[in-house]
C-alpha positions as CSV (number, residue, x, y, z in Angstrom):
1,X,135.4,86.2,129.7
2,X,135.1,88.3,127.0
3,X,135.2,85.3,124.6
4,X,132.2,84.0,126.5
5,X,129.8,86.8,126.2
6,X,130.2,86.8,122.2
7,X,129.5,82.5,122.5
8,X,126.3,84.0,124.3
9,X,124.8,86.5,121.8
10,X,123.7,84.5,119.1
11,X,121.5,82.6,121.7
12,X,120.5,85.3,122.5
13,X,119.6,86.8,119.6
14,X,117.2,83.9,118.6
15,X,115.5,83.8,121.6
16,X,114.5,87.7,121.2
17,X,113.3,87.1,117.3
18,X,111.6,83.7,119.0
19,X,109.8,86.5,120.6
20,X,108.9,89.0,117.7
21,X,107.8,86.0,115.2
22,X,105.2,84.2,117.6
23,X,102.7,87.2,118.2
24,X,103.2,87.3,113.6
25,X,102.3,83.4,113.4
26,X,99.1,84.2,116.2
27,X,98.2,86.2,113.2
28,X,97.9,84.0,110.3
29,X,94.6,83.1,108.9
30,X,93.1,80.0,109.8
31,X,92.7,77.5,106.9
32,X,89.6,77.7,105.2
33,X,86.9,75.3,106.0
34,X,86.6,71.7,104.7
35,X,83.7,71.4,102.3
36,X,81.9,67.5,103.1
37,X,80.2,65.3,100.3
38,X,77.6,63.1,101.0
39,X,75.7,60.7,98.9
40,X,71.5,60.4,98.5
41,X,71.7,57.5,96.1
42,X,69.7,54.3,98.3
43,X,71.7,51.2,98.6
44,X,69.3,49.3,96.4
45,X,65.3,49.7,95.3
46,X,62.2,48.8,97.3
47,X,61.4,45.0,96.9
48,X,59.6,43.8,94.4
49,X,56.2,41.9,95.4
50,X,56.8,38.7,93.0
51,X,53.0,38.7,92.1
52,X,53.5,42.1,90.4
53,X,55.9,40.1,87.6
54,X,55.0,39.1,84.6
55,X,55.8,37.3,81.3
56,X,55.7,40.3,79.0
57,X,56.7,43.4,80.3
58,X,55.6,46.5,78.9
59,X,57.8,49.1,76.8
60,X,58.8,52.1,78.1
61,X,61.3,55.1,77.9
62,X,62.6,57.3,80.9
63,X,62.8,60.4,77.9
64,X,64.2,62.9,80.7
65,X,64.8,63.3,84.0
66,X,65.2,67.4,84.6
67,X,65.9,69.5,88.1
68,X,64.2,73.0,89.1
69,X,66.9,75.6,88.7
70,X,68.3,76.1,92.5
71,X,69.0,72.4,93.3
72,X,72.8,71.6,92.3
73,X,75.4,70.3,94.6
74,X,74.1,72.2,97.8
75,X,72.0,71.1,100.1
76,X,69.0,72.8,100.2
77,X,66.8,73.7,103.2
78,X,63.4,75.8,102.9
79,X,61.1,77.0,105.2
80,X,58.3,78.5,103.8
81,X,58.7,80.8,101.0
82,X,62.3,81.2,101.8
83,X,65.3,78.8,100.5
84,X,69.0,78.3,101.5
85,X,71.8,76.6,100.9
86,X,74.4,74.6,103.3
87,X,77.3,76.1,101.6
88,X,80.0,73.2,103.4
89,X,77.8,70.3,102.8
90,X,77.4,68.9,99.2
91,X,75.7,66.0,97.3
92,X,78.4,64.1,95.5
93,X,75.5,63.9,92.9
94,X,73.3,66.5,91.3
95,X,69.7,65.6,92.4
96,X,67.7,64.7,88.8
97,X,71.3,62.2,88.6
98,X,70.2,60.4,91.5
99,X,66.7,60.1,90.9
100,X,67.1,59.2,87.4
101,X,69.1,56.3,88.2
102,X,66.9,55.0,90.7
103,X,64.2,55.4,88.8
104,X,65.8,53.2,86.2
105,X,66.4,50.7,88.6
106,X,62.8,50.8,90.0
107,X,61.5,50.4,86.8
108,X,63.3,48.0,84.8
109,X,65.0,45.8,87.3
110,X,61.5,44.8,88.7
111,X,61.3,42.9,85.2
112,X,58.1,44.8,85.0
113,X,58.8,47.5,82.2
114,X,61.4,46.5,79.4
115,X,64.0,49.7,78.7
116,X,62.7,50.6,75.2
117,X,64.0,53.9,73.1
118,X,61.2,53.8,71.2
119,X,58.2,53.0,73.4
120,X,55.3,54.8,72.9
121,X,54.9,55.0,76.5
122,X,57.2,57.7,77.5
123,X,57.6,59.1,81.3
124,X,59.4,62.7,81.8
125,X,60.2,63.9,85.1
126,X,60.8,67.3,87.1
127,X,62.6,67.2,90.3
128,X,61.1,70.0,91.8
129,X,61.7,69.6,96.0
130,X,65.0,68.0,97.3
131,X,65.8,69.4,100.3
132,X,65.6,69.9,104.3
133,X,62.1,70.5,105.7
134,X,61.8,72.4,109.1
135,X,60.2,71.0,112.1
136,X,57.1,72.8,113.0
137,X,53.5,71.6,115.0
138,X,52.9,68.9,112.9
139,X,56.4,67.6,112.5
140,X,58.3,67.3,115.9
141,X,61.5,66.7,113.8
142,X,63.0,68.0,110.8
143,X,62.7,65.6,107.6
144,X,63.9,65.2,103.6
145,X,61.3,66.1,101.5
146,X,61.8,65.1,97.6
147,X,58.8,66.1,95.0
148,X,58.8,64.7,91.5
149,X,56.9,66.6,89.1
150,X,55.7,63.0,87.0
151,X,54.3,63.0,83.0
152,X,53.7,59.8,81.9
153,X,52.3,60.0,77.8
154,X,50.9,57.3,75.1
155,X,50.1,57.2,71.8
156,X,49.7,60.7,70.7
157,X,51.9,62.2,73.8
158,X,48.5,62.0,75.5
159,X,48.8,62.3,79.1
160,X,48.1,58.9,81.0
161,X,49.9,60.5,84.8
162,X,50.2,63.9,85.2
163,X,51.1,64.6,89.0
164,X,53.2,65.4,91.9
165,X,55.0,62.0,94.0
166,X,56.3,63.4,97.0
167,X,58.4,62.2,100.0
168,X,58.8,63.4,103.6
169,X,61.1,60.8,105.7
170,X,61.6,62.8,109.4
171,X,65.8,62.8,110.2
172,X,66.4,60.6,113.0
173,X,69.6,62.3,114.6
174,X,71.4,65.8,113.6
175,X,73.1,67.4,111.0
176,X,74.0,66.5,107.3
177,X,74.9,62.5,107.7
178,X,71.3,62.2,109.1
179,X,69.6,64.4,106.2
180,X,71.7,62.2,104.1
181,X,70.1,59.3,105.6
182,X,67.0,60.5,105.3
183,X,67.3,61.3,101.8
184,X,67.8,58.0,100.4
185,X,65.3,56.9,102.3
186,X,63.0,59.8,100.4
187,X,64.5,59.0,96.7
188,X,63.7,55.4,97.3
189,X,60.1,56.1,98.4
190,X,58.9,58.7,95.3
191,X,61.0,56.1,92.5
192,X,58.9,53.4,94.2
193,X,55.2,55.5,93.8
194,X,56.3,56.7,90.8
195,X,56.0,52.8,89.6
196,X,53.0,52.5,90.8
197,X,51.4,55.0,89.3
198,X,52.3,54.0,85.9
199,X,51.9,50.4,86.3
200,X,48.2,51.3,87.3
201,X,47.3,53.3,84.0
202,X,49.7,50.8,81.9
203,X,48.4,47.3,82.9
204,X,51.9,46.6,84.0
């Protein structure tokens, strides 16, 4: 018998530091929080209207493509004066990255500007807005909202376009995959204006 109680201690005795260690483990932290990346490059630019084509494109350099100082990786929101960042959702691109290569695909896959480094023509552009507008009385829904500050100059870095293209898609659904959505959506709408604009000073 006595055998059989010192066969039963050890059990025993596990069971009672089974006891002491589970309230310990309750107290661990949790792990921190997943950060999730999301792309606002478009799939592929706006068509091309085939009449707009032409036998000799004109020259031109994209000379920069900058961002205002607050837009990085974050996504931005902003409601009226204020900004703010969604500090678990990123962009897997910074914004003037994704603008500036749909910009070169807007403008020189259309076949109607030719990629020239030394163009007279030259375009420069700010991105100054890329982020989450709120809803409010005119806008039932939230939307992306992209503004490109754009400077087109010619011969004597006069200014031919000297203006703000600006997008506003509305989200349709909830969270960051629809302001994703909505973003390429935007990027693909300012990179096709901003084409426009300078085919209609450039006789493109």
């Amino acid at each position: 018998m006595r055998l059989t109680m010192k066969r039963m201690l050890p059990s025993k005795w596990w069971c009672a530091c089974a006891l002491l260690v589970a309230p310990a483990c309750s107290l661990l932290p949790d792990p921190p929080p997943r950060i999730r990346w999301f792309s606002a490059a478009p799939e592929r630019v706006s068509a091309i209207d085939a009449a707009v084509l032409v036998d000799a494109p004109v020259a031109l350099r994209l000379r920069r493509v900058t961002a205002a100082r607050h837009l990085g990786e974050r996504m931005a929101w902003r409601t009226g004066q204020e900004y703010g960042f969604r500090e678990l959702e990123r962009w897997t691109e910074l914004p003037e990255a994704v603008v500036s290569r749909t910009l070169e695909r807007e403008l020189f896959e259309s076949g109607v500007f030719l990629r020239d480094g030394r163009a007279v023509l030259a375009l420069d552009v700010e991105v100054r807005a890329f982020e989450e507008a709120p809803a409010g009385s005119a806008a039932p829904r939230p939307r992306a909202y992209i503004e490109l500050g754009v400077l087109l100059t010619g011969a004597g870095d006069r200014a031919l376009v000297d203006r703000a293209v600006t997008a506003l898609v509305e989200l349709e659904g909830e969270g960051p995959a629809a302001l994703a959505r909505a973003m390429c959506a935007a990027v693909g709408a300012v990179a096709a204006e901003t084409r426009r604009q300078i085919e209609a000073v450039a006789g493109a």
